[in-house]
C-alpha positions in Angstrom: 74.2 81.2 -6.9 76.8 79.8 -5.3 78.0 79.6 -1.7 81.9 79.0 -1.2 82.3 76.0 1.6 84.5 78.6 4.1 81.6 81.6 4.0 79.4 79.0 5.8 79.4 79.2 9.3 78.2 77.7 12.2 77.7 78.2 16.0 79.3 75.9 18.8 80.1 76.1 21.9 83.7 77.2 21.8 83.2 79.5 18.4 82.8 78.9 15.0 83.0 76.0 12.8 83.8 75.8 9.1 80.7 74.1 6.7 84.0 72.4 5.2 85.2 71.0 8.6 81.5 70.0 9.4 81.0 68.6 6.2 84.2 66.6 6.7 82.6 65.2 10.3 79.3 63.9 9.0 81.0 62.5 6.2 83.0 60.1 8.7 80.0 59.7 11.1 77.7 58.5 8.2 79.9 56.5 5.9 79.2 53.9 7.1 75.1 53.9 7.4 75.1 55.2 3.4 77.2 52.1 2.3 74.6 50.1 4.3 72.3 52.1 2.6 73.6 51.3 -0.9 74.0 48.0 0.0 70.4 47.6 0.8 69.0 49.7 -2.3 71.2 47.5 -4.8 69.6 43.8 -2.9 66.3 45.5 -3.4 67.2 45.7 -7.1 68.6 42.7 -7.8 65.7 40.8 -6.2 62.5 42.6 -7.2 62.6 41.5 -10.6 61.5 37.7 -8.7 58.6 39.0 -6.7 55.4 38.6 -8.5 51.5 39.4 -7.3 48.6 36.3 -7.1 45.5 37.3 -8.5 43.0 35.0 -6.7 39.1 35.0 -8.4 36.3 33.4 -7.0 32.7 32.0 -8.6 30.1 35.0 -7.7 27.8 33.9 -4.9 24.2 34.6 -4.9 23.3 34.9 -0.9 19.6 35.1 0.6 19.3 38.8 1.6 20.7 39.2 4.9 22.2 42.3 5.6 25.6 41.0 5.0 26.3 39.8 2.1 25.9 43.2 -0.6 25.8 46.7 -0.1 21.7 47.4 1.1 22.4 50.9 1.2 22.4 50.9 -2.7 19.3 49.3 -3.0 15.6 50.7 -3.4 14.2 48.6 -0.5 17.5 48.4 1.7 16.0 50.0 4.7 13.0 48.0 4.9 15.1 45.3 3.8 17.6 46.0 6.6 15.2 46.2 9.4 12.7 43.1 8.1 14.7 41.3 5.6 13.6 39.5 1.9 10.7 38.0 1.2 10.9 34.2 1.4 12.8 33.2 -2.1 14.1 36.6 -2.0 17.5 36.7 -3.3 20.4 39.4 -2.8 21.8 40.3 -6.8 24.3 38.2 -7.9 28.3 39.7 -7.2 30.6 40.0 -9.9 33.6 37.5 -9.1 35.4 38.1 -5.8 39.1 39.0 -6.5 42.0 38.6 -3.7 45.8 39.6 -4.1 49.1 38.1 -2.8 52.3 38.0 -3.4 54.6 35.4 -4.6 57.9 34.9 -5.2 59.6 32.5 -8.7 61.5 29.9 -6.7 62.7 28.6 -10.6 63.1 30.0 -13.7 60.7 27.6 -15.3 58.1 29.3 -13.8 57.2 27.8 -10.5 56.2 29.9 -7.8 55.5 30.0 -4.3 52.7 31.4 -1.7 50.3 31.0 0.5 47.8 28.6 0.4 45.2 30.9 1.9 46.0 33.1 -1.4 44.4 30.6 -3.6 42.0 28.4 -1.7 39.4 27.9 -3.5 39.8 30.0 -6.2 38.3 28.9 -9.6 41.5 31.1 -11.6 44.7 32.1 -10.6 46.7 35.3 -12.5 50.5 35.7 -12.0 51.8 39.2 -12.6 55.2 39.5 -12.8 57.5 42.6 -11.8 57.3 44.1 -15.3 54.1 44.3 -15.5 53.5 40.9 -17.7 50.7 38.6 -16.5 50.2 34.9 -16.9 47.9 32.3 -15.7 48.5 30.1 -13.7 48.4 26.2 -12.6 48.0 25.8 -8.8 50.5 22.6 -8.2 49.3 21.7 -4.9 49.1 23.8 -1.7 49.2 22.4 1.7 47.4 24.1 3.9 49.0 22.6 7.2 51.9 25.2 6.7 50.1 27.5 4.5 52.3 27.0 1.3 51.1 27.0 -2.4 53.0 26.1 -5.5 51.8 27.6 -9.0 53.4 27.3 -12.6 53.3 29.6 -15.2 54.6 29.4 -18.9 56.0 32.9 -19.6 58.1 31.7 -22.9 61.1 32.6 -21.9 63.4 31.7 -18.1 62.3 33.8 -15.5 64.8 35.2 -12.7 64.5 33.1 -9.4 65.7 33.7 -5.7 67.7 31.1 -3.7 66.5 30.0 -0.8 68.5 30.5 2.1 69.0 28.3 5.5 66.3 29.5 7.8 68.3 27.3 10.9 70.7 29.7 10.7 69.3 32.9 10.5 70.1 35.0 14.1 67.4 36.9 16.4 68.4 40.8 15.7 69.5 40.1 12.1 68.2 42.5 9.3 65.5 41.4 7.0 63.9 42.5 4.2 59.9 42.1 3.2 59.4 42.7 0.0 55.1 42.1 -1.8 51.9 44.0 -2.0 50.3 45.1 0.6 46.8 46.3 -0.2 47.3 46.1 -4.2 50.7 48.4 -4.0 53.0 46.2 -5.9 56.8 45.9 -5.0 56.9 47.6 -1.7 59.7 47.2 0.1 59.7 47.2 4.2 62.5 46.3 6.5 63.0 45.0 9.9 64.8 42.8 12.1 64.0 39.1 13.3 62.5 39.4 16.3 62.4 35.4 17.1 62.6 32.4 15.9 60.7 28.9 16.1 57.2 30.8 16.7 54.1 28.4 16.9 50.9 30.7 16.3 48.4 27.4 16.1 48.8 27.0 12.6 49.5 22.7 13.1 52.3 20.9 14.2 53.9 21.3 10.9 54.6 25.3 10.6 57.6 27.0 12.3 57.4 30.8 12.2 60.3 33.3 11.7 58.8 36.5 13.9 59.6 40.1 12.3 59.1 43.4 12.7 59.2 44.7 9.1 56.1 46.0 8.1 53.7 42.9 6.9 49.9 44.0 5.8 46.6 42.5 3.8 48.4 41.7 0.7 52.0 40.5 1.5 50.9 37.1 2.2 52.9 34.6 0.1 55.9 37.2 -0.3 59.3 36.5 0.4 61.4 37.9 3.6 64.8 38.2 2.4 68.2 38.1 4.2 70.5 40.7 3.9 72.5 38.0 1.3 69.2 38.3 -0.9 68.3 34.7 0.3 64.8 34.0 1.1 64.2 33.1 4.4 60.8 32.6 5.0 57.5 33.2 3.4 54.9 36.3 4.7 51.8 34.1 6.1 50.6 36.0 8.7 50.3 38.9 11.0 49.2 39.9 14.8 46.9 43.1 14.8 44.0 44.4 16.8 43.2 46.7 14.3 44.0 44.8 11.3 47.2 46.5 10.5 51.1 46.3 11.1 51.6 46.4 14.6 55.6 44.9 13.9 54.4 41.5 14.6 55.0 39.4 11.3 55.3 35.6 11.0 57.0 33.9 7.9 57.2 30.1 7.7 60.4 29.3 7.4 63.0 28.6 4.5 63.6 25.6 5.6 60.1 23.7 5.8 59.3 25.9 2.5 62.3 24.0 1.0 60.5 20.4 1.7 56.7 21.1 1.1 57.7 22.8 -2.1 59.7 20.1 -3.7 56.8 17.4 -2.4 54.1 19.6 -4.0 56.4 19.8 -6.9 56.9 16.1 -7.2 53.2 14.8 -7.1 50.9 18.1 -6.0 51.0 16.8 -2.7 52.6 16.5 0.8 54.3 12.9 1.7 54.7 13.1 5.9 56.4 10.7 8.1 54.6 9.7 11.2 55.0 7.8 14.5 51.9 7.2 16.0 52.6 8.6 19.5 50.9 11.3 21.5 53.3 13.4 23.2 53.7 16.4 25.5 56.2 18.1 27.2 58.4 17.8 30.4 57.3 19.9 33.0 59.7 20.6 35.5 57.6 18.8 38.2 57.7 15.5 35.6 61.4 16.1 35.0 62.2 15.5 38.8 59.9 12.4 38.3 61.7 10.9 35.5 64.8 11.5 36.8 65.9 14.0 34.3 68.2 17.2 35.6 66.3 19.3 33.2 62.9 19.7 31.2 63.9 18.6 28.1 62.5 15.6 25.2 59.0 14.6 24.6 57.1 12.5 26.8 54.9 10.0 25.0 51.2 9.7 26.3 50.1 7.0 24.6 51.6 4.6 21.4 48.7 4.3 18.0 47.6 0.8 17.7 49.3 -0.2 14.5 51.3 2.4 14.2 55.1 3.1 13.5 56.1 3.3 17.3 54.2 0.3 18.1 56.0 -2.5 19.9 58.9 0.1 19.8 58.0 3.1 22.1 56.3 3.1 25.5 54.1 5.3 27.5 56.9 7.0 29.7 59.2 7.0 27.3 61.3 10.3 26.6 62.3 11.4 23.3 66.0 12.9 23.5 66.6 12.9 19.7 65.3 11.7 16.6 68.1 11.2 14.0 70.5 12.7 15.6 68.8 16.0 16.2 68.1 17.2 19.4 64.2 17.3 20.7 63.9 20.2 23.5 60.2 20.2 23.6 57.5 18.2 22.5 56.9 20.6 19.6 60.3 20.0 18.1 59.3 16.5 17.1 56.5 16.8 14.4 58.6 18.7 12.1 61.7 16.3 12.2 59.2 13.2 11.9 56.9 15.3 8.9 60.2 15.8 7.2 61.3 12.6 7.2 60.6 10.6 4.0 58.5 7.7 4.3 60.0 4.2 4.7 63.3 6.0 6.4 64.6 3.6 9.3 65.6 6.0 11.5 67.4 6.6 15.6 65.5 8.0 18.6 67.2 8.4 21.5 64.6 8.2 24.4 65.2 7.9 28.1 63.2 4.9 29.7 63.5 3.9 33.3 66.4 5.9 34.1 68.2 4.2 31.4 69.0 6.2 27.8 68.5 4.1 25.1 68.6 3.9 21.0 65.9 2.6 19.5 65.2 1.8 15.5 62.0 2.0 13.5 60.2 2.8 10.3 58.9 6.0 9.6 55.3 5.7 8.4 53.0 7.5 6.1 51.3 10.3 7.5 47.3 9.9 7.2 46.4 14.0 7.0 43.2 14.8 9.2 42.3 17.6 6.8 41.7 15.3 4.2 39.9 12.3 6.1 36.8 14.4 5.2 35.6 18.0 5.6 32.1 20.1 6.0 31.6 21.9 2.6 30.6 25.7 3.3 27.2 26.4 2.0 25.9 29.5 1.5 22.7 28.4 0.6 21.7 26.8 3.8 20.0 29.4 6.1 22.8 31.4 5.7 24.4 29.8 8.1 28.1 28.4 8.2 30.9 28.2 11.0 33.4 28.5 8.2 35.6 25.9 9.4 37.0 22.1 7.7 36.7 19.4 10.4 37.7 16.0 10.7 36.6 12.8 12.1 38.4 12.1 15.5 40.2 9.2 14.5 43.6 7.4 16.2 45.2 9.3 14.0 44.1 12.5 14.9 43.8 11.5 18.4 47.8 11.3 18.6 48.7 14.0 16.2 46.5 16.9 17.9 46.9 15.2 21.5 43.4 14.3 22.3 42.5 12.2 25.5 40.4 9.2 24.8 37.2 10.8 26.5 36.7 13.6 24.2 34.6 12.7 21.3 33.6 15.1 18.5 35.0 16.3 15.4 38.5 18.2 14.6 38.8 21.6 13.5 42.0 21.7 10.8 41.2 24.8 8.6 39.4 28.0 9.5 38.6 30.2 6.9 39.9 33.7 7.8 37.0 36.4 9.0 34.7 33.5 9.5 32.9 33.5 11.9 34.7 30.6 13.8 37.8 32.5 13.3 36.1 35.7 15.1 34.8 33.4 18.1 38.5 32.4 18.6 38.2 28.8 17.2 41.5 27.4 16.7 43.3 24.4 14.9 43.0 21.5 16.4 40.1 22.3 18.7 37.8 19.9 18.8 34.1 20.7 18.6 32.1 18.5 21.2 28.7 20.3 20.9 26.8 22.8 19.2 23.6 24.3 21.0 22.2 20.8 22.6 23.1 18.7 19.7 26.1 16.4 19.9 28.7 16.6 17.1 30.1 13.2 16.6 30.8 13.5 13.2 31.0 15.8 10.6 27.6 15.2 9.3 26.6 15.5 12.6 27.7 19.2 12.9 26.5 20.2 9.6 22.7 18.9 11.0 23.4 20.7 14.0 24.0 23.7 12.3 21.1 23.4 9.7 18.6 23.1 12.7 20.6 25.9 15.3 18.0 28.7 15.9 20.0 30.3 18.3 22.0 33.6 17.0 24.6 33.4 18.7 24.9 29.9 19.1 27.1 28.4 22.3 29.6 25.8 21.3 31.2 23.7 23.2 34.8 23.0 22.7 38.0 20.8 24.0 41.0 22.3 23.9 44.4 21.1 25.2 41.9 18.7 27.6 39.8 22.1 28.9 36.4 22.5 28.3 35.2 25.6 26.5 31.9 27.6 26.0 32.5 29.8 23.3 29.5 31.6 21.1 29.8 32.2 17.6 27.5 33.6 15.6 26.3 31.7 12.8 23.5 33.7 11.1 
């Protein structure tokens, strides 16, 4: 059957159009969106072929029988089990191994590839499948979990086809993106959006800078690349706000540019070389600005100089950081990432403003001592059943000046959280420091670990510092 273009009428206001005259309309009002169309489809393409998905496995845990830990409905006993639970030395069966997925993308054709750090943490194997279905183990290079980056390397036998990463500084608010991983196991799904800011801190460290998008980002895209509309990677898929644990448009990819750095480190020696200064900082209020003499709220203020430190001798409290190297500091947060960037040993220009006056001063950039690895609480399953799920640090000078911390607080420093812990679910953040659990002081990290061996209170209350406030939260730890 056939229909001839000119027996196809219809209605308008004035009369009749032909289908042929209409035809000829919508084929000038959508030109230009089905080129853009193309356009997108043959990026897609070309780029898919480089995204891969991260098989994460975990040892099997054996757990006392709680309730939470394995399914009780399946079990003869669960009801009673449920409302009394086990019999002491009662022990829940043993889990096969616990699998997450990822994404990933091949940053170079020899096989090194990058995600997330939380993707891997802890797992005992790693599995690389690539976008033709091939899989390969892999070797986890180094990860760095203060901006949640991973590199892997697998041997596929043969070059693999890489993305370019593209310049994240330059990337525009209300530019098109491109998200492309696999969210809840679905392998190469593609989602698209706009960047909705730039420069987001979401209280992963002082080290991450976020790229904010709307493109549809769920359990499973973490690690993947977020492509320009050049095919250009422009940030990696790390994390998402939801109430309800799904896309509500609110994406966050770390961007290009500190991908770019933390990769080739992790590349170089498995792990992260960061400059340092020793100084706390914060930043210019406008009530402070009209202090200092400044027209506008602008720099970093420096609190307080690290005995022994870089900035030592160098640096004053009062002091306002302008620029470092020639790049502008607008708020205190700017200043981490141009220090933690800079290689060690690098003699390097701030301009600060002291007494009025603006001056250029010269100094040495220092090695970075990272809290996270000054020492840590090991999550035990086997104790109680009880655990914070959180890595926390001694309070040191260090971590004094990098998280900000007044001399008066004492306790220890939260830098990881595992996600879904209960920590995490309390609202425990990076950086917080944890002053007390129940009555028991926690001055140290074995010090917290007691405390939480001997808590008998479900919730327990925790007291925190945060940003110099005091905080009650409860968190429940059984």
């Amino acid at each position: 059957m056939s229909i001839r273009k000119s027996s196809l009428l219809l209605p308008q206001k004035s009369g009749w159009i032909g289908a042929s005259a209409l035809g000829a309309a919508l084929l000038a009002s959508t030109a230009l969106p089905a080129l853009a169309d193309e356009a997108l489809a043959d990026l897609v393409e070309t780029v898919s072929p480089s995204v891969v998905t991260i098989i994460a496995e975990q040892d099997p845990t054996t757990r006392p029988a709680s309730g939470q830990d394995f399914d009780l409905d399946s079990h003869p006993f669960g009801e009673f089990l449920k409302r009394f639970g086990g019999p002491e030395g009662f022990q829940a069966p043993q889990r096969g191994p616990a699998q997450g997925l990822g994404s990933g993308f091949v940053l170079d054709e020899a096989g090194y590839i990058i995600t997330n750090h939380h993707v891997v943490d802890n797992a005992t194997s790693v599995t690389v499948r690539l976008n033709d279905d091939r899989s390969f183990e892999a070797e986890v290079i180094g990860t760095d979990p203060l901006t949640d980056i991973a590199v892997l390397k697998i041997d596929a036998g043969e070059a693999l086809q890489a993305v370019e990463l593209g310049d994240s500084d330059i990337i525009r608010v209300g530019e098109d993106v491109v998200a492309i991983g696999n969210p809840f196991g679905l392998s190469s799904t593609v989602t698209t959006g706009i960047v909705s800011a730039k420069g987001r801190n979401i209280s992963q460290g002082p080290y991450a800078e976020f790229i904010q998008t709307d493109a549809a980002i769920n359990k499973g895209n973490s690690g993947g690349p977020l492509f320009n509309m050049e095919g250009e990677v422009v940030g990696v898929n790390s994390a998402i706000y939801s109430p309800s644990g799904g896309s509500v448009g609110l994406g966050f990819a770390v961007t290009s540019n500190i991908v770019e750095h933390i990769a080739a480190d992790l590349r170089d020696d498995g792990q992260v070389s960061r400059g340092w200064l020793g100084v706390s900082i914060q930043n210019v209020s406008p009530e402070l600005a009209a202090a200092l003499g400044i027209d506008k709220s602008t720099g970093a203020l420096v609190s307080d100089v690290v005995a022994g430190s870089p900035a030592e001798g160098v640096l004053q409290q009062g002091d306002v950081i302008l620029s470092f190297n020639n790049e502008a500091v607008d708020n205190s947060g700017d200043l981490p990432l141009l220090v933690g960037t800079t290689k060690v040993g690098t003699e390097s220009t701030l301009t600060v403003l002291r007494n009025g006056d603006q001056q250029e001063l010269q100094l040495t950039i220092g090695q970075h001592q990272s809290a996270s690895a000054e020492a840590d609480i090991p999550v035990d399953p086997e104790v109680s059943g009880t655990q914070l799920g959180v890595t926390v640090a001694p309070l040191t000078d260090t971590a004094r000046a990098e998280m900000g911390v007044a001399q008066g607080v004492d306790g220890v420093v939260v830098t990881d959280l595992q996600p879904d812990s209960p920590a995490a679910k309390a609202g425990l953040q990076r950086g917080d420091v944890i002053v007390k659990l129940g009555s028991q002081d926690t001055l140290t990290p074995d010090a917290l670990k007691a405390a939480l061996d001997s808590e008998k209170t479900d919730p327990a209350l925790v007291l925190i510092n945060r940003g110099g406030n005091q905080i009650f939260v409860a968190v429940e730890i059984a």
